[in-house]
N, C-alpha and C positions, 0 to 999 in steps of 0.2 A: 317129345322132350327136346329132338334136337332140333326141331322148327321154332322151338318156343328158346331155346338158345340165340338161334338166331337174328329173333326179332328182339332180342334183348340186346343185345350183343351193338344193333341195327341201330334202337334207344341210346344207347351209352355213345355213340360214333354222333349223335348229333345232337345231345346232349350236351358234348367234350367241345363240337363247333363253338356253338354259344358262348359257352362257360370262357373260352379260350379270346373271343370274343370284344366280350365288359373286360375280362382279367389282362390283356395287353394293351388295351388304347390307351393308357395311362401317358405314357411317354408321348405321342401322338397329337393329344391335345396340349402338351408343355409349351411349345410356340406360340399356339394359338392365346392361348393364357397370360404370357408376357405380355404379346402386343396388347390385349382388351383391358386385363385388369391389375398390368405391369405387375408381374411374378419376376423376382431378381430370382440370380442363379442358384442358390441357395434355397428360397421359396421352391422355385422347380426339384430340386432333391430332395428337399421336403418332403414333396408329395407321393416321390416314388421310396421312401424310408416309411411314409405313415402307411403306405397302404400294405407294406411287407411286415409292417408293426403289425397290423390288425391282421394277415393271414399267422404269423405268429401267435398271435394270442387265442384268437381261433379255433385254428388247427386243433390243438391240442386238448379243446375243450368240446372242440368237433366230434374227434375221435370217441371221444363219452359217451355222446349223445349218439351218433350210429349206432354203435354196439347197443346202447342201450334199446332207443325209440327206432330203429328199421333205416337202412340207408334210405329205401324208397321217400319217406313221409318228410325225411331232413333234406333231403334233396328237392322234394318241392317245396317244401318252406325255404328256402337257400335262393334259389331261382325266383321266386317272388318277389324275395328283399334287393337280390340282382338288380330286377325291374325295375324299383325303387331310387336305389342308388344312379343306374344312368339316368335315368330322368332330371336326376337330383344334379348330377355334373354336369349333364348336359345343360342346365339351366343356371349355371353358376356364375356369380355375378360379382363374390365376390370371395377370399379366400378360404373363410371358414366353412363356406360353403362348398367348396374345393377338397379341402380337408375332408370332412365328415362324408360325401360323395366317395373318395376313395380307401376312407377305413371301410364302411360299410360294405365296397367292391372287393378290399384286399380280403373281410373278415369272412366274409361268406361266401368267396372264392374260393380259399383255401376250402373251408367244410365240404363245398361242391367237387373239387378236384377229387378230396379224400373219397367219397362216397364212388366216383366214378371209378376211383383205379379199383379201391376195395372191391367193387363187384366186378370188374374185367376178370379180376385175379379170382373170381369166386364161378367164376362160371368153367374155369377148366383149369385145377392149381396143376396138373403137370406139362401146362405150356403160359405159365405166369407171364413170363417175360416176353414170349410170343405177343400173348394178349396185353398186356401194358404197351410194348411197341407199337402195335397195330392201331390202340386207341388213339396213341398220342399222337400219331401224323395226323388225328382229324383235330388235335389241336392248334397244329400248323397251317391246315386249311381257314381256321376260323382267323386265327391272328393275320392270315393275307386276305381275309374278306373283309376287316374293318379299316385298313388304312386307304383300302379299294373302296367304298363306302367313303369314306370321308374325302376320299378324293373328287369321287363323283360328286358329291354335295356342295365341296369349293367351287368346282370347276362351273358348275352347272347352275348352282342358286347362290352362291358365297357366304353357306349356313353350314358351317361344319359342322354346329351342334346339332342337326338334324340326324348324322349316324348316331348321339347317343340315344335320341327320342326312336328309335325303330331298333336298338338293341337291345331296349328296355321295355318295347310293346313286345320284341319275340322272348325276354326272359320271363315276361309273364304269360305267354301263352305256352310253355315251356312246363311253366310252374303245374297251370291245369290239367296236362296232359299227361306228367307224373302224376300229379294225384289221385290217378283214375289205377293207378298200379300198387299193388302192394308184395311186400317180402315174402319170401318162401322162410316159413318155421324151421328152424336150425337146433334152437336150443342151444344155443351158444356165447346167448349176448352175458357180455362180462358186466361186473359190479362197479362202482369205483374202485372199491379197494384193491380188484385183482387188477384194474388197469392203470393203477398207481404203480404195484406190483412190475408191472411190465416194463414204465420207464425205470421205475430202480434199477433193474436188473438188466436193461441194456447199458443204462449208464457208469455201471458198475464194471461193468466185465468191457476193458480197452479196445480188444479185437471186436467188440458187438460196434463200436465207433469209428469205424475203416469210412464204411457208407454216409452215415451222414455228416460225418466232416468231408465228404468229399462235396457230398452237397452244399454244404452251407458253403465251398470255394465256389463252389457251380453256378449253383444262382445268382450268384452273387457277380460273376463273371458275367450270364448271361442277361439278366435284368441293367448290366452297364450294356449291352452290345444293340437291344434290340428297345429295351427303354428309353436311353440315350442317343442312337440314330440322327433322330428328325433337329433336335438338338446340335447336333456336332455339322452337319449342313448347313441348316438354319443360317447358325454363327460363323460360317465358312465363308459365308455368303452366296452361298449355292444357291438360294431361290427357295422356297415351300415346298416345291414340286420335287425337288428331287431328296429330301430327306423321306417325303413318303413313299416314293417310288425306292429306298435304299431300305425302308420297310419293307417292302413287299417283297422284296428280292433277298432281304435273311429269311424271312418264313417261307416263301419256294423254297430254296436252298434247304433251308430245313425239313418240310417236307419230303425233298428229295433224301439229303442222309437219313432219317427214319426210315424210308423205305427200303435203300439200303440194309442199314441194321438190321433190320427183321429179316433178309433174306444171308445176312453176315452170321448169324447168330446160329447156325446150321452148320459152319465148319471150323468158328474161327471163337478163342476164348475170349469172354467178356470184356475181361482186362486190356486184352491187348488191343481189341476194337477201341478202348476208350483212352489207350493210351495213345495210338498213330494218331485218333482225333485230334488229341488233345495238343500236340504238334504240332498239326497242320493249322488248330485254330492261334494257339503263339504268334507263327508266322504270319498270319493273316493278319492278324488283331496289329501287330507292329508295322507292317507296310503302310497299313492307313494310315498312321501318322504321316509319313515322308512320301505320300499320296497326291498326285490331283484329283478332282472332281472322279473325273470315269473311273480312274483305276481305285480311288475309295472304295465307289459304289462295287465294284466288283470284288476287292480286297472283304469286303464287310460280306457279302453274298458268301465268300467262300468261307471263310468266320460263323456264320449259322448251317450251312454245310456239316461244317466240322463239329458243332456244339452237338447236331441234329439226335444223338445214341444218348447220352450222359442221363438225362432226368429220368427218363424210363428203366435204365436198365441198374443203377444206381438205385431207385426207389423199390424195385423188385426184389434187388439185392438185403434190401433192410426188411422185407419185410417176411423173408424167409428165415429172422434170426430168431422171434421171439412168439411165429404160428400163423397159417396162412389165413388162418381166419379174424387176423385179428383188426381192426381200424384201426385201435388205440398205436399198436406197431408202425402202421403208415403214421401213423398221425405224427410218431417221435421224427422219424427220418423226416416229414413234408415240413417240421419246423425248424429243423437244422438250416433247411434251404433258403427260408425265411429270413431266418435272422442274417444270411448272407446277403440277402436281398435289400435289408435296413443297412447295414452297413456300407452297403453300396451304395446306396443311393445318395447317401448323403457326404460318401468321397468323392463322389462324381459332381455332386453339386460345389462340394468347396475346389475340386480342383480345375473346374471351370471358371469359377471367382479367381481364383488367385495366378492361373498359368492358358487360360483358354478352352476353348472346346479340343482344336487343334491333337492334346495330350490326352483326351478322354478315355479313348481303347487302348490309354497303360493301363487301367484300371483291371478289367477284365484280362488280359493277358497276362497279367502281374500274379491274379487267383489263381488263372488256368495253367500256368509254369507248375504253382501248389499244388493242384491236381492231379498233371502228371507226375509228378514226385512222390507221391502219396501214394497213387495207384502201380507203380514202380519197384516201393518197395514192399509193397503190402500185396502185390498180385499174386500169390502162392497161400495169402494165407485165406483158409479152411474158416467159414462160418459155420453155428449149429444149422443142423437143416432138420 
């Protein structure tokens, strides 16, 4: 049993690669997309609003369908459709094309995400948070392997879109590899009705809303930090090279604070790890404006550093409110996040129109103030467990 943990365990850590993958290069290609099939700034927020639309709508309908059909079988159907979609962006030529590329990325990204934390959290619920932490730095590995990919492909053949066509051959071989796996019988899987029942009842009861309001600041901060990058360079006139290399140096950084975390989480309260973060990332987020080049690039590194605890240990948190076994639970918190993510994306596109790139990480710093605030005065209070 505990070798067969493990290899599960093994699954999900490069699973989370992938998925993390298709679900970040969104921002990544925003440039590229200007120059070829002239995207104004506003079209570019667009696109990171429609794809946080579709994990919004999603999610939620996600959550259903695990509980219902088996995380296993919705997860390689998810991972297929993945494949799909990059092929589909990678090949885009023109905006609508664009569009439907990344709802399909945001919509069954989300479903993918859900499924992965649900079973971390299922394989050992009295170190939930241990294991959500642990997964998520392999989503920090994936998101520093595609801007790294896209860079090799510049540099080397001058065909960026060649990382989407090889992120979307490995989500289809992804797909087949899950399917050869199926769920352990629980007896557990809920109805609609009773998973109706669940969001009633978080959304009813204020203190069950601590979590994913803090989310929906969160994401919403960090979809401005690490979506918007390549963008805020770009327009600086930094050069191509160095927005993706200011890519890859928030998801190290991030990598780095999760690992952190995981080992913080042994002596120090949740709250207050995500409060010093959430401070250090203020700071950070603000110096980039009244930044040059180098000190940006490092101001931004120290900015996903600081984000690196928030989404795992926040989503852990919500989903000890209303049963650990439940998706539909993850699924209410992963949409809060979402709709932060829509909203973001598309302040960050008009406040590029209207004041520059220059002012972009107000955006995210502006949420993340909210966040600590929130977590500040609400750190003492007691969830059901």
């Amino acid at each position: 049993m505990k070798q067969k943990k493990k290899a599960g365990m093994a699954l999900l850590c490069n699973q989370m690669i992938l998925m993390a993958m298709i679900l970040s290069s969104t921002g990544l290609a925003l440039p590229r997309l200007k120059e070829e099939i002239g995207l104004t700034p506003v079209q570019q927020g667009s696109l990171v609003s429609i794809q946080y639309f579709g994990f919004t709508i999603a999610v939620l309908l996600g959550g259903i369908l695990l509980d219902k059909f088996g995380k296993l079988r919705i997860l390689s159907l998810s991972f297929g459709i993945l494949a799909f979609a990059s092929f589909l962006f990678g090949a885009a030529s023109q905006y609508w094309m664009t569009v439907l590329g990344v709802l399909l990325i945001g919509g069954f990204g989300s479903i993918t995400q859900n499924a992965l934390i649900s079973l971390a959290t299922g394989y050992d619920k009295q170190n939930a948070e241990k294991n959500n932490a642990f997964i998520n730095m392999f989503f920090t590995v994936g998101a520093v392997l595609t801007p790294m990919l896209l860079l090799i492909f510049m540099l080397l053949f001058s065909k960026w879109r060649y990382a989407y066509y090889l992120v979307g051959g490995l989500c289809l071989m992804v797909a087949l590899i899950t399917s050869g796996y199926r769920d352990e019988k629980t007896g557990n899987q809920l109805s609609f009705k009773n998973t109706i029942s669940i969001y009633i009842k978080a959304l009813k009861t204020p203190s069950y809303l601590i979590a994913p309001s803090a989310l929906f600041l969160y994401v919403g901060a960090e979809i401005g930090i690490w979506g918007f990058a390549p963008v805020f360079f770009e327009n600086q006139g930094y050069g191509r090279v160095s927005g993706i290399l200011a890519s890859i140096l928030i998801w190290v950084s991030m990598f780095a604070g999760r690992s952190l975390s995981v080992r913080l989480l042994k002596s120090y309260n949740m709250s207050r790890i995500l409060i010093a973060h959430g401070i250090l990332a203020v700071v950070a987020l603000t110096c980039v404006i009244f930044s040059g080049q180098t000190a940006s690039i490092i101001w931004i590194g120290i900015s996903g550093f600081a984000c690196a605890p928030f989404y795992p240990l926040l989503v852990t948190w919500m989903t000890r409110i209303t049963g650990e076994k439940s998706s539909s639970a993850l699924a209410l918190a992963m949409a809060f996040g979402s709709m932060g993510a829509v909203l973001a994306g598309w302040i960050s596109g008009m406040v590029v129109d209207n004041w520059g790139a220059r002012y972009i990480t107000a955006v995210p710093a502006f949420s993340l103030v909210l966040v600590v605030v929130l977590l500040a005065v609400f750190k003492n209070k007691r969830t059901a467990e």
